[in-house]
C-alpha positions as CSV (number, residue, x, y, z in Angstrom):
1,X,-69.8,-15.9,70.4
2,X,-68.5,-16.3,73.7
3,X,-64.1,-15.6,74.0
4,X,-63.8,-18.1,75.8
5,X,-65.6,-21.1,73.9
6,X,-64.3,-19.7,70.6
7,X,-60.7,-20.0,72.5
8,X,-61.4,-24.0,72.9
9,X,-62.8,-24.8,69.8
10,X,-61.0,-27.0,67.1
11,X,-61.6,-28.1,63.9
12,X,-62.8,-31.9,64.3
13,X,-61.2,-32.9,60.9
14,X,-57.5,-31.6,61.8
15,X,-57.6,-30.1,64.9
16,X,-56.4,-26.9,64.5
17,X,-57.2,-23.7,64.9
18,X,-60.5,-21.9,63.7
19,X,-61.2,-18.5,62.2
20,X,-64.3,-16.9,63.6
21,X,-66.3,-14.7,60.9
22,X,-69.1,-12.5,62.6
23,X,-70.3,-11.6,59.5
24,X,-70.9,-14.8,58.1
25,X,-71.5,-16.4,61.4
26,X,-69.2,-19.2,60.6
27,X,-66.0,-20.6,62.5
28,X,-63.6,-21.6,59.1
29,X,-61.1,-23.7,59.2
30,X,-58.6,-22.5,56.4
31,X,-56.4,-25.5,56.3
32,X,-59.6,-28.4,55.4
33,X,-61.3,-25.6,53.4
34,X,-64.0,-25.9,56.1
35,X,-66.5,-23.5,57.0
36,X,-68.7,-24.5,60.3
37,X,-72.3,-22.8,60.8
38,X,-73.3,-21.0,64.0
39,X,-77.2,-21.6,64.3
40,X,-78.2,-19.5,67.0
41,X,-75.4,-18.6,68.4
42,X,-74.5,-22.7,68.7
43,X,-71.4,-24.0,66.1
44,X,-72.3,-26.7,64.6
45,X,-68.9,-29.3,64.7
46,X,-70.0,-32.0,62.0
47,X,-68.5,-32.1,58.5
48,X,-71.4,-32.6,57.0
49,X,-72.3,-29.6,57.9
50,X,-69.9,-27.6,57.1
51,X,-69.9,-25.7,53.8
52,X,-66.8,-26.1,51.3
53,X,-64.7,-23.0,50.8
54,X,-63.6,-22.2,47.3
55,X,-59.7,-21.9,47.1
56,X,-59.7,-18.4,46.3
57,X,-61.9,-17.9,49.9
58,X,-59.2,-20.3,51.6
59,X,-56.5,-18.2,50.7
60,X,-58.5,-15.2,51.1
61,X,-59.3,-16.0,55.0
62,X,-56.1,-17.7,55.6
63,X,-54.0,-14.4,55.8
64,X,-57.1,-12.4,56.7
65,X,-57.9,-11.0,60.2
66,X,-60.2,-8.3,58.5
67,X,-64.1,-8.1,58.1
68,X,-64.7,-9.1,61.5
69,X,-62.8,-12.7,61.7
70,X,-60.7,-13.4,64.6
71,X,-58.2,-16.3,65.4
72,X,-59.3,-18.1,69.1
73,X,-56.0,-16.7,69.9
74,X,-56.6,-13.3,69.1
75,X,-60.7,-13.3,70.7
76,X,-58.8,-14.3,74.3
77,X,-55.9,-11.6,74.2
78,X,-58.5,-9.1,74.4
79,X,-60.1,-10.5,77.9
């Protein structure tokens, strides 16, 4: 996913700041428990869409930068 669109990308429940996972291909948003698809390389923004994380995955991913995820912050310091 593209640095740059990953660096203005928000959660549309809370606003803050998403998690990329390559590995998953999902942008998670740790604080609504959130996890948002990427569909060919596309995120998909709607709740409805977005799969549920379990609260042992929320806490998991929430002090996690490992397998792969990134913070928008940290996918722009390295342009």
């Amino acid at each position: 996913m593209d640095k740059q669109l990953l660096s203005m990308l928000v959660c549309p429940l809370c606003k803050g700041k998403l998690k990329l996972d390559r590995g998953a291909a999902e942008l998670l948003c740790t604080f609504d428990g959130l996890a948002y698809p990427i569909q060919d390389g596309v995120p998909v923004m709607l709740e409805g869409e977005a799969r549920k994380m379990s609260e042992e995955e929320k806490l998991e991913k929430a002090g996690s930068h490992s397998n792969g995820s990134a913070t928008a912050e940290s996918a722009s310091a390295g342009e």
